[in-house]
C-alpha positions as CSV (number, residue, x, y, z in Angstrom):
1,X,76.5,79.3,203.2
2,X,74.4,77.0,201.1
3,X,70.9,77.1,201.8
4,X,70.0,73.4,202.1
5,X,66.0,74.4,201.2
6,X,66.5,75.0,197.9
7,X,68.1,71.8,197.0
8,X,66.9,68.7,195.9
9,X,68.2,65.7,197.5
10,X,70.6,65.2,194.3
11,X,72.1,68.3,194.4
12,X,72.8,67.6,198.4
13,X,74.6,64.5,197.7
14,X,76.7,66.2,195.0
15,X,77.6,68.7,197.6
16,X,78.4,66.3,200.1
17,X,80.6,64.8,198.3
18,X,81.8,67.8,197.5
19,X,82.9,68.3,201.2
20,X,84.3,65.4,202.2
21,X,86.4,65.0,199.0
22,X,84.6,62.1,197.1
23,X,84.1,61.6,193.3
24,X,81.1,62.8,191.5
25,X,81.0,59.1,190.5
26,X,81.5,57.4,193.2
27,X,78.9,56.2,195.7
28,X,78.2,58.6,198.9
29,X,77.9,56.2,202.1
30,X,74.9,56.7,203.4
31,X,72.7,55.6,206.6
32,X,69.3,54.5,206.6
33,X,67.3,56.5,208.9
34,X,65.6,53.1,209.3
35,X,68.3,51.4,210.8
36,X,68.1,53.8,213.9
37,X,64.2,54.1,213.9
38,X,64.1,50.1,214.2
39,X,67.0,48.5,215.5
40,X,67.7,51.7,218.0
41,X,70.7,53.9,218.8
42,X,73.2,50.9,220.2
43,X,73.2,49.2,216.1
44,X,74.0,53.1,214.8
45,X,76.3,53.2,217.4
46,X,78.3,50.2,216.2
47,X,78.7,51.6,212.8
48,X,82.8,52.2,212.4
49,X,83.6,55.8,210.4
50,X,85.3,54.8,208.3
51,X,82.0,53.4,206.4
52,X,81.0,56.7,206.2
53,X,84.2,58.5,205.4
54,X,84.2,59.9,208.5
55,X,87.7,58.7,209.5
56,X,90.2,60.6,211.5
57,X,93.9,60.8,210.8
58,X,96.0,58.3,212.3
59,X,97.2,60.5,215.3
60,X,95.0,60.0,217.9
61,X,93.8,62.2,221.3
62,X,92.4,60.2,223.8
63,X,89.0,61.8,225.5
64,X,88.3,61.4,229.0
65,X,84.8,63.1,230.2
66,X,84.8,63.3,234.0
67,X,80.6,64.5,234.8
68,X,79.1,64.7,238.1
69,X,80.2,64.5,241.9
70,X,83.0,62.9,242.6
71,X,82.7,60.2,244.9
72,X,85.3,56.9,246.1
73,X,82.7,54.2,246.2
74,X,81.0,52.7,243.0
75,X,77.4,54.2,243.7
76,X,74.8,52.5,246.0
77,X,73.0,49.5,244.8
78,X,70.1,51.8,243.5
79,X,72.2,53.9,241.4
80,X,75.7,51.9,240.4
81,X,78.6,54.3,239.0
82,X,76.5,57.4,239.0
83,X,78.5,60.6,238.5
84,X,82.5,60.7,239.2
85,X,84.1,57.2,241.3
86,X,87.8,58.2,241.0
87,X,88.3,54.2,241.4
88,X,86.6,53.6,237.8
89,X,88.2,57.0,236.5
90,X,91.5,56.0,237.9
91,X,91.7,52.6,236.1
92,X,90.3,54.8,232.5
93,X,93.3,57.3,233.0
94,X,95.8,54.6,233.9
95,X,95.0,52.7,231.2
96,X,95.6,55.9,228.8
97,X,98.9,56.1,230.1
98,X,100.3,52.8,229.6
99,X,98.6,53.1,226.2
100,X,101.6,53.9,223.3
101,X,98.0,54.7,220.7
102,X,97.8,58.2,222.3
103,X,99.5,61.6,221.1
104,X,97.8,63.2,223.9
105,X,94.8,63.6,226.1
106,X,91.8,65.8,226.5
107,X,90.2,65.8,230.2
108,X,86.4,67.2,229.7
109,X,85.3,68.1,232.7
110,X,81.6,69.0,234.2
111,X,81.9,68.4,238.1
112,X,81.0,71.1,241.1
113,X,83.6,68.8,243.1
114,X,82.7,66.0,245.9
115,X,85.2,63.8,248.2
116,X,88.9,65.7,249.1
117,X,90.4,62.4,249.4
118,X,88.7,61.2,245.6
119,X,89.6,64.5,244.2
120,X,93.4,64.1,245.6
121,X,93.5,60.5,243.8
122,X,92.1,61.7,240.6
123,X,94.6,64.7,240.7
124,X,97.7,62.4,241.3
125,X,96.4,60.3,238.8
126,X,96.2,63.0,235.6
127,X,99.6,64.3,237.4
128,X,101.2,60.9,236.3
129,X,99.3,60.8,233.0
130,X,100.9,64.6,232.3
131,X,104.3,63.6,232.8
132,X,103.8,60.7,230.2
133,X,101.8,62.6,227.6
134,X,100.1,65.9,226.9
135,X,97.5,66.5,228.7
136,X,94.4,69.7,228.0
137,X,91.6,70.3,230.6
138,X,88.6,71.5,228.7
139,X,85.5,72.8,231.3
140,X,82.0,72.6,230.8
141,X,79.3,74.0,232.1
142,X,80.9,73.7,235.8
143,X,84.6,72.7,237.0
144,X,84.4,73.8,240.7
145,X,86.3,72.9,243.7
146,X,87.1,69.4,243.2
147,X,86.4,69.6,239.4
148,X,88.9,72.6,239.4
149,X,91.3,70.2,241.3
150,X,91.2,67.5,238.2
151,X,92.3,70.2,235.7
152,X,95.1,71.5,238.3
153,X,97.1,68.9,236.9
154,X,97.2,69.0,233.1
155,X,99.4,71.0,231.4
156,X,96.6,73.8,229.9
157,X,93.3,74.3,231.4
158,X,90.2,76.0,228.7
159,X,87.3,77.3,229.9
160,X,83.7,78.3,228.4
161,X,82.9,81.7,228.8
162,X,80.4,81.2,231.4
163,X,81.7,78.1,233.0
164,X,81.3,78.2,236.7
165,X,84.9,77.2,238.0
166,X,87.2,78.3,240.9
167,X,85.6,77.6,244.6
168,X,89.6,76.6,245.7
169,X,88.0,76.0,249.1
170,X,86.4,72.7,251.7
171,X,83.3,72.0,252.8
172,X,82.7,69.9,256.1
173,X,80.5,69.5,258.8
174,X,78.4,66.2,260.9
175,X,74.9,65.4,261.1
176,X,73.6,65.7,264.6
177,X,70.4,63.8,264.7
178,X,70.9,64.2,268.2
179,X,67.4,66.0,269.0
180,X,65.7,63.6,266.0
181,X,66.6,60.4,268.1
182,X,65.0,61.6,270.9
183,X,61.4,62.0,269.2
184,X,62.0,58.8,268.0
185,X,63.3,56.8,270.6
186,X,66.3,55.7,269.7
187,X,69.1,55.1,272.0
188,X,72.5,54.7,271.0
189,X,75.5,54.0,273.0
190,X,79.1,54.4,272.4
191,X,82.0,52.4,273.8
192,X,85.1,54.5,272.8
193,X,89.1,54.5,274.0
194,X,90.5,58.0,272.8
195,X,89.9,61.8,273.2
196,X,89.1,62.0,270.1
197,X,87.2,58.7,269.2
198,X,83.7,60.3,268.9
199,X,84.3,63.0,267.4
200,X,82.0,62.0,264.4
201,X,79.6,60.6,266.6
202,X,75.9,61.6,265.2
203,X,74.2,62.1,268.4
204,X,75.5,65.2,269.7
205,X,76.6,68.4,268.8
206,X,80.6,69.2,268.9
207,X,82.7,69.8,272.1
208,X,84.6,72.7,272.5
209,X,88.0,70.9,271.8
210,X,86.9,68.8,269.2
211,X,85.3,71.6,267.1
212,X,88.8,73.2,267.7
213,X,90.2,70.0,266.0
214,X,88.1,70.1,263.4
215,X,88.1,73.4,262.0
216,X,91.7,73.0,262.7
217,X,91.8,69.8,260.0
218,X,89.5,71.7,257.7
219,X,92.1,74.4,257.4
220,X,95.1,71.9,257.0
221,X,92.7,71.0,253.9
222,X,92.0,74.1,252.5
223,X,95.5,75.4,252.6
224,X,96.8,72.3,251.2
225,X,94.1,72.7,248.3
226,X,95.2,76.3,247.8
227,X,98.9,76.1,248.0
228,X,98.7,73.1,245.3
229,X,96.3,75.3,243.0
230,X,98.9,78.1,243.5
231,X,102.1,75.9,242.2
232,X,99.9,74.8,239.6
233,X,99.6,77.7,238.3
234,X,102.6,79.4,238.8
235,X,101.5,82.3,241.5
236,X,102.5,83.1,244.9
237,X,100.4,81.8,247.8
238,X,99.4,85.1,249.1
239,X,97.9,86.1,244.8
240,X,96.4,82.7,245.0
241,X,94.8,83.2,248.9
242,X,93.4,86.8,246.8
243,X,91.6,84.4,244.7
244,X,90.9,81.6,246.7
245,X,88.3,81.1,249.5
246,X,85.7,79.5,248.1
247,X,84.9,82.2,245.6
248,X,83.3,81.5,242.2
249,X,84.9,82.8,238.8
250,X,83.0,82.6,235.8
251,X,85.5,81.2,232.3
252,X,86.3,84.7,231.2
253,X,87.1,86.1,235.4
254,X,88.8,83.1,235.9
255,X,91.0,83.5,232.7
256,X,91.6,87.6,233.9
257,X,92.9,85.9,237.1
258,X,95.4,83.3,235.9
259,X,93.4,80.0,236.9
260,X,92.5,79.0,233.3
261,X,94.6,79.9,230.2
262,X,92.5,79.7,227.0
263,X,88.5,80.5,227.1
264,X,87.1,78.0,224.4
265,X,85.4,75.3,223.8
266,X,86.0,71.8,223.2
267,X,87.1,72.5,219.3
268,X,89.8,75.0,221.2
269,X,91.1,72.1,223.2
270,X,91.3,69.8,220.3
271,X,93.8,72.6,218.9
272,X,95.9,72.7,221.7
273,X,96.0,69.2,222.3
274,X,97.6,69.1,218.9
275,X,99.5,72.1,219.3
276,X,101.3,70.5,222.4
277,X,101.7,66.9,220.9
278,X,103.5,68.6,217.8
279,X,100.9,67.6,215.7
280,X,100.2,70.1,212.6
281,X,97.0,72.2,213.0
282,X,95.6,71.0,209.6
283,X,96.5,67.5,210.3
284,X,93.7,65.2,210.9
285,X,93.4,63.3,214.0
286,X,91.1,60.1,215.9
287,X,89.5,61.5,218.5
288,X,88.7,58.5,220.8
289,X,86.3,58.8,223.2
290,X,87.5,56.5,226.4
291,X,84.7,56.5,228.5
292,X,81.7,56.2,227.3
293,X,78.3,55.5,229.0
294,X,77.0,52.4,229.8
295,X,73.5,51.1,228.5
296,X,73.4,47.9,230.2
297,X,69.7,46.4,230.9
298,X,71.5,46.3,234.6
299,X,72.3,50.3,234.8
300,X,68.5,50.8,233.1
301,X,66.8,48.7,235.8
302,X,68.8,50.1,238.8
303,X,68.2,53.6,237.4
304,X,64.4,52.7,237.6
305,X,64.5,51.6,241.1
306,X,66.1,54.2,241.9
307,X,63.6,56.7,240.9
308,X,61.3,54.5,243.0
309,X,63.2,54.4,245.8
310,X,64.7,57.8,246.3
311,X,65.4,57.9,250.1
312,X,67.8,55.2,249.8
313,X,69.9,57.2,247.9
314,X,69.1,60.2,249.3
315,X,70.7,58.6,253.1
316,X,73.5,57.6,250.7
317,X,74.7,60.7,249.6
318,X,74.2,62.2,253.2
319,X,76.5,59.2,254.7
320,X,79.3,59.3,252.2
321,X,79.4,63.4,252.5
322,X,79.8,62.9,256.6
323,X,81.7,59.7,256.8
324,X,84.7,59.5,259.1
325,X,87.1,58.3,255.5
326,X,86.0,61.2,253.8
327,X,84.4,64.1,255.7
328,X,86.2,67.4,254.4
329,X,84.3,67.7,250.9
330,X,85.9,69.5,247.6
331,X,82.6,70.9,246.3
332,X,80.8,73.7,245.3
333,X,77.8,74.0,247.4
334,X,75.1,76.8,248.4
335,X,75.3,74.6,252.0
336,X,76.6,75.5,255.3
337,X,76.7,73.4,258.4
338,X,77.1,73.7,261.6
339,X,79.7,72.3,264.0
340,X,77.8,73.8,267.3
341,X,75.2,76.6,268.1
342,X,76.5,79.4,266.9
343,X,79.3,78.3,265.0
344,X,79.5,77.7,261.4
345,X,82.4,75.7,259.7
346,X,83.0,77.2,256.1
C-alpha cells in the first residue's frame, strides 16, 4: 500500500498509469472536478468509460437493484414509482431476457417484502429469466419475506454477513375504523349479495366464520410461501417448516441453515455470476446497471409534495396493505393486527 500523502500529484499520475496499464508517455484521462462542481452530477454521469479507461471486457452481467417495499401499483400521485412496482420491475427483467447482450444477471436486492400477489409476479418473472440465463441474488442490508421470495428463484443466493433475511411467513389483517366513524359521524351502508361479500368491510370487526375464512386463506398463503422456499432450496417441508414461521436469520444463520449459499458481498456475486456463465475469473466483464434511478424535474417536484403532504401517502400505504386484490402481505414487519377482540392473525 502506497501512501498517497507523500506523493506529488506527478508521481500519482505515474502510478495511475501504472495501474491501469497506460504508457509513461501517453496522456492519463482525466476529469475536471469542475465539470461536476458546475454543470452537476447528470453531465459526469453521461461521461462513457471508455474515456477514462475504465472499460469492461466485452462479456457483460446485467444488474437489476430491486430497493424498497414491494408494491403492484406505480406509487400515488405524491410519490410516483417509490420503492419496488413489480409492473416496472417486470418489464426491466423481461426486457433482460429477450436481451442476447447478457452472459448473466445479478438481482441486488434490499426489500423487507410488501404485496403476496407482487412478490409472486416478481418471483415468476426471475423464474423465467433463470431458465434463459444465469441468474445470482446478491442481499443487502435486508431481503425478508417478499425480498427473500425474489432471490427464491435464481440459481445462487449471497448474503452480507449481517443481512436481515428469512421471515418465510404472511402478514394480514383489516382496518376497523368501525368505533372512529362513530365519533365522527359517518354512516356507511353496504348493499351486498354473498356470505362472504363484506368480509373486508371497514366498519366492523370480523364474524366468527369469516375470521375462520381468513386465517384459513392466510394459511393457504403461508404454506404455499414455505413449500416453494423449500423446493427452492432443495429441503423437505417439515426442515423448511423448522426454519420458517416468520423467523429472522441474519446472512451468516441463514447460510448455517441452507437458505443462502455464499456470504459475500456484491464483488462475491460478480464472481459467481461469471463462474456460472463460464466466464474465466480473470476475464474482464461490462457490468451494466439496468435500472437506474430517475432524476426527472417530475419525480423531484412530486417528491417535494410529498414531504408536504404526508397523510396522503400515509392513507395510501394503509389502503394498498388492506385492499381486497392484495390483503395477505409478504413482509417483514414488527406489526400485528387484529382480526377480532382477542384474536390475533400472525
Amino acid at each position: 500500500m502506497v501512501s498517497l500523502n507523500k506523493l506529488h500529484f506527478w508521481e500519482v499520475k505515474s502510478l495511475l498509469k501504472e495501474r491501469l496499464g497506460i504508457a509513461e508517455k501517453k496522456k492519463l484521462p482525466l476529469i475536471d472536478y469542475k465539470l461536476v462542481y458546475y454543470h452537476g452530477f447528470r453531465k459526469y454521469s453521461r461521461i462513457r468509460k471508455w474515456s477514462v479507461g475504465l472499460s469492461g471486457g466485452k462479456d457483460r452481467i446485467a444488474v437489476i437493484r430491486a430497493s424498497g417495499r414491494i408494491s403492484s401499483g406505480g406509487g400515488s400521485l405524491f410519490s410516483p414509482g417509490s420503492g419496488i412496482t413489480a409492473e416496472q420491475l417486470i418489464k426491466k427483467i423481461s426486457k433482460v431476457r429477450d436481451s442476447k447482450r447478457y452472459k448473466a444477471v445479478i438481482i441486488r436486492i434490499d426489500s423487507p417484502g410488501g404485496g403476496i400477489q407482487a412478490s409472486a409476479l416478481i418471483w415468476r418473472e426471475i423464474k423465467l429469466l433463470a431458465d434463459s440465463k444465469p441468474v445470482v441474488a446478491s442481499m443487502v442490508d435486508v431481503a425478508a419475506s417478499g425480498g427473500y421470495s425474489m432471490a427464491m428463484a435464481a440459481h445462487a443466493i449471497v448474503s452480507e454477513n449481517l443481512t436481515l433475511t428469512g421471515s418465510i411467513g404472511v402478514v394480514t389483517g383489516k382496518v376497523n375504523f368501525g368505533k372512529l366513524y362513530e365519533k365522527i359521524g359517518f354512516n356507511k351502508e353496504l348493499i351486498s349479495k354473498g356470505r362472504y361479500a363484506e368480509l373486508y368491510t371497514s366498519n366492523r370487526p370480523f364474524r366468527p366464520e369469516e375470521e375462520k375464512l381468513f386465517a384459513e386463506r392466510a394459511q393457504h398463503m403461508y404454506k404455499q410461501f414455505r413449500d416453494e422456499a423449500a423446493r427452492s432450496r432443495s429441503m423437505s417441508v417439515d426442515r423448511m417448516e423448522e426454519i420458517a414461521q416468520g423467523r429472522v436469520w441474519t446472512g451468516n444463520d441463514a447460510a448455517s441453515r441452507g437458505l443462502v449459499d455464499a456470504i459475500g458481498g456484491f464483488s462475491r456475486a460478480v464472481a459467481i455470476a461469471k463462474h456460472k456463465a463460464n466466464i474465466p475469473q480473470n476475464k474482464k466483464v461490462t457490468l451494466v446497471e439496468v435500472s437506474k434511478p430517475s432524476f426527472s424535474l417530475k419525480n423531484i417536484l412530486f417528491s417535494l409534495l410529498s414531504s408536504a403532504i404526508g397523510m396522503e401517502t400515509t392513507l395510501k400505504h394503509l389502503r394498498d396493505d388492506f385492499a381486497m386484490s392484495d390483503g395477505v402481505q409478504a413482509r417483514m414487519d414488527g406489526s400485528m393486527f387484529n382480526g377480532s377482540e382477542g384474536s390475533s392473525l400472525f
